[in-house]
C-alpha positions in Angstrom: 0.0 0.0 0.0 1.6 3.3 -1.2 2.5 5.3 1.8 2.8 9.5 2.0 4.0 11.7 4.1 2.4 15.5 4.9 3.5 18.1 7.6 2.1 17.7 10.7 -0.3 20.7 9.9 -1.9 19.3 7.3 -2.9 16.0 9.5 -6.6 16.4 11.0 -8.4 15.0 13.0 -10.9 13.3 10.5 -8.6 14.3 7.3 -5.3 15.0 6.2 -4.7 16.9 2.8 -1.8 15.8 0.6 -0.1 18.2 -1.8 2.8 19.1 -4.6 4.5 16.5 -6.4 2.8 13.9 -4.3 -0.8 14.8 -5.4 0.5 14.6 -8.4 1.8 11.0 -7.8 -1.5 10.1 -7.1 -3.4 11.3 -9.7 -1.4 10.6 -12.4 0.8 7.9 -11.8 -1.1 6.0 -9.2 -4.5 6.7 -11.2 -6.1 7.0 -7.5 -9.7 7.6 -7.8 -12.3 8.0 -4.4 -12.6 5.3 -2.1 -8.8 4.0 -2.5 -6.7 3.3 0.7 -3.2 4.6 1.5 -1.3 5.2 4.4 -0.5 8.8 5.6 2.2 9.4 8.1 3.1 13.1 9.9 6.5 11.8 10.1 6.2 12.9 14.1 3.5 11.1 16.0 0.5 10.4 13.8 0.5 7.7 10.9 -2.9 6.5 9.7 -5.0 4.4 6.9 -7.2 6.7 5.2 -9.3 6.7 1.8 -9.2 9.5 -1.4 -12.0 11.5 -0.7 -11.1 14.0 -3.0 -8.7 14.5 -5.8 -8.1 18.1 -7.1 -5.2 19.9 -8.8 -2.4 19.6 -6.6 -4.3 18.5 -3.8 -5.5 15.0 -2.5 -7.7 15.4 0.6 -8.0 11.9 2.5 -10.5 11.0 5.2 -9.1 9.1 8.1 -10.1 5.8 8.9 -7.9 4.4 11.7 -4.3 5.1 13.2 -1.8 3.0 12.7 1.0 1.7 15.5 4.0 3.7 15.0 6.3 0.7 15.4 8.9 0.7 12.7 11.8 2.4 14.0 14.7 1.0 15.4 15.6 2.0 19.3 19.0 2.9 18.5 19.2 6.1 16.3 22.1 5.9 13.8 23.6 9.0 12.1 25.4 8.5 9.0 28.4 10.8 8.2 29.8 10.7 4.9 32.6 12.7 3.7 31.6 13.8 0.3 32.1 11.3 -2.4 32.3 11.4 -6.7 28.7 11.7 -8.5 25.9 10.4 -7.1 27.4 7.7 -4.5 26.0 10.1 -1.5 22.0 9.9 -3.4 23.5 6.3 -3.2 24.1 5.9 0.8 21.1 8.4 1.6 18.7 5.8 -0.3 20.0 2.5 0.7 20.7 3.8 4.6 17.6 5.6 4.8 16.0 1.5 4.1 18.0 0.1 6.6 17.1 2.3 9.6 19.4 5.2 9.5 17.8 8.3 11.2 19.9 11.4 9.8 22.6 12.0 7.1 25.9 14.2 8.0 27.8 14.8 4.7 31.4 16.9 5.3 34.5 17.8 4.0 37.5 16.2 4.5 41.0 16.1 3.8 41.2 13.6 0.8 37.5 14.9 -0.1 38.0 14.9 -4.3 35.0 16.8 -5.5 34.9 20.5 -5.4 32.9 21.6 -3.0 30.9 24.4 -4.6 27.8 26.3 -2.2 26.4 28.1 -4.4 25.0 24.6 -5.7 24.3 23.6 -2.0 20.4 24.1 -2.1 19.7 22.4 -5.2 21.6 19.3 -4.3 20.7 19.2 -0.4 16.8 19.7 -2.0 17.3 16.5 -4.2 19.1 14.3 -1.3 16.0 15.5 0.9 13.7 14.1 -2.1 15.4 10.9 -2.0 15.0 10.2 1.4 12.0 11.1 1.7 10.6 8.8 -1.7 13.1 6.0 0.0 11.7 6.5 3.6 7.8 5.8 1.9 9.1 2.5 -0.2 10.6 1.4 3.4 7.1 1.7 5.1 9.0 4.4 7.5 7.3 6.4 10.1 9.8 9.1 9.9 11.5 10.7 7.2 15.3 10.7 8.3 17.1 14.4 8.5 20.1 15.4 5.9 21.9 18.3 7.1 23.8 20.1 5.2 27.8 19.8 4.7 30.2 20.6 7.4 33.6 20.9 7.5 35.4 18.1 9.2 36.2 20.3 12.4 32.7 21.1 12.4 31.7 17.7 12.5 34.3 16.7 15.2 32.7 19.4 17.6 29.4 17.5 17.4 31.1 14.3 18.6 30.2 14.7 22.1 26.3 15.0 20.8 26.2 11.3 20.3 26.6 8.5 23.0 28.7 6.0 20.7 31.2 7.3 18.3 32.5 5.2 15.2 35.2 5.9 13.0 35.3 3.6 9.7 39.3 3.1 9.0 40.5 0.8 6.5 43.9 0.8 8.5 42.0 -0.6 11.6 43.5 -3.8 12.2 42.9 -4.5 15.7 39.4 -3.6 16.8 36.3 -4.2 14.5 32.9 -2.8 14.7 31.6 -6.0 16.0 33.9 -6.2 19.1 33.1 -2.5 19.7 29.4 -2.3 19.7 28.7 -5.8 21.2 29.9 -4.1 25.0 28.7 -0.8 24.5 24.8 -2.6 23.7 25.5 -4.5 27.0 26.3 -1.8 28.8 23.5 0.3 27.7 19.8 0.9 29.2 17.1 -1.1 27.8 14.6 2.1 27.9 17.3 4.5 26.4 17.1 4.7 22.8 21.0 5.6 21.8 22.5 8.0 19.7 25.2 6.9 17.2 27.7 8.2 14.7 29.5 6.3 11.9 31.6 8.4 10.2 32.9 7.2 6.9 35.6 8.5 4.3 35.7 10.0 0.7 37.4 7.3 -1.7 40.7 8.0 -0.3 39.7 7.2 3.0 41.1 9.1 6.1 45.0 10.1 6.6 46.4 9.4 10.5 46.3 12.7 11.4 42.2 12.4 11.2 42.4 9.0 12.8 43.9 10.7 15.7 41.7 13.7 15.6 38.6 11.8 15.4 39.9 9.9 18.5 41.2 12.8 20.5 37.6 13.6 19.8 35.5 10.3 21.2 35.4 8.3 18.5 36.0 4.5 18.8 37.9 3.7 15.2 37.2 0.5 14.2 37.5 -2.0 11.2 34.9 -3.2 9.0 35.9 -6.9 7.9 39.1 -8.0 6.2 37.7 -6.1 2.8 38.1 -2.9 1.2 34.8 -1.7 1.0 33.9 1.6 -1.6 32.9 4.4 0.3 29.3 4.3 -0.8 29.3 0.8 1.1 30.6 1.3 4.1 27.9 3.1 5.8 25.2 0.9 4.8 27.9 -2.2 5.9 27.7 -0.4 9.0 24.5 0.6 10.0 23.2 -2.8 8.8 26.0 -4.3 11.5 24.9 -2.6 14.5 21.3 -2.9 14.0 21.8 -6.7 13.9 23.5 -6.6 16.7 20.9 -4.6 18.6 18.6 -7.0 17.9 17.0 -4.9 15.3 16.9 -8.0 13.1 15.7 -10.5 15.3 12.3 -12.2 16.2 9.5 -9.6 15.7 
């Protein structure tokens, strides 16, 4: 069942109105007519299966029927930060993280970053990466659509460290402690009521130099290996996000 999201305004009591481009989805790609059911999410507190009542130019006005649990988040929220990769690899990790439970998107600059970093393009791109998280957050049946901020520069981002209760540093040169070994303690040690903030902070193709290893752990961060492979950039996030929601449990028995 196709799923929408609408700003929390626009959620009644007895109806919620749907607008722009997703309207449009609706009405001429979905052929949606009166009386068919979709589910419509505030992306906050308020998710629901509701019926077209109405269907007018850039406007789909639904009539609530009942709310629906919202139950598909995972308990530990993971931040992705990825420094800024070639092409589209970050549309890339936004999409396929945003499916696997990731809750926000950090992209940054740092110092083996190859693509010119250019502002003046800023709002375009950060409006497109917002589009595709929220169009990957409805194909994932998400309750929330998950956050992309935009770029920082890497001391930016290493000032926010101390935001997060778990730290993770992605480094290719790790050879002694891997992601496993590092979460596995810090989910034992943790409270079963508190939901847990996380950070894994990936590389651009390059991957980091030392002097960011050490920064990064001057800062908090744990860094830690990912497997005896070389993953792409693109991959590594998703490797592991996917990783320590298994080991949460995220990927257990329901």
């Amino acid at each position: 069942m196709q799923r929408y999201f609408v700003n929390p305004e626009q959620f009644g009591a007895d109806t919620a109105v749907i607008c722009g481009e997703d309207a449009r989805h609706i009405a001429k790609v979905m052929r949606g007519k009166a009386g068919d059911k979709l589910i419509v999410s505030d992306g906050v507190q308020r998710e629901a299966l509701a019926e077209i009542s109405a269907i007018e130019i850039g406007e789909v006005t639904v009539h609530i029927l009942e709310p629906l649990a919202m139950s598909r988040e995972p308990r530990l929220k993971i931040t992705v930060a990825q420094s800024l990769p070639k092409g589209d690899k970050l549309e890339t990790v936004i999409q396929k993280c945003t499916e696997i439970g990731a809750v926000a998107f950090a992209p940054f600059l740092s110092e083996r970053t190859i693509v010119q970093y250019d502002e003046r393009k800023e709002g375009k791109r950060l409006e497109r990466w917002r589009k595709i998280c929220k169009e990957a957050a409805e194909q994932a049946h998400r309750n929330i659509v998950p956050e992309v901020h935009a770029p920082v520069s890497w001391k930016q981002l290493l000032a926010g460290f101390g935001e997060y209760d778990a730290v993770y540093f992605c480094y290719e040169k790790e050879e002694g402690l891997q992601l496993r070994s590092a979460v596995a303690p810090w989910l034992a040690g943790l409270k079963s009521e508190a939901p847990g903030k996380v950070l894994v902070v990936v590389g651009p193709e390059g991957g980091f130099s030392e002097a960011e290893c050490a920064a990064a752990e001057a800062a908090g961060a744990v860094s830690v290996g990912l497997g005896k492979r070389i993953l792409r950039c693109e991959t590594a996030g998703m490797v592991a996000a996917a990783c320590i929601l298994y080991e949460s449990g995220e990927m257990g028995e329901a």
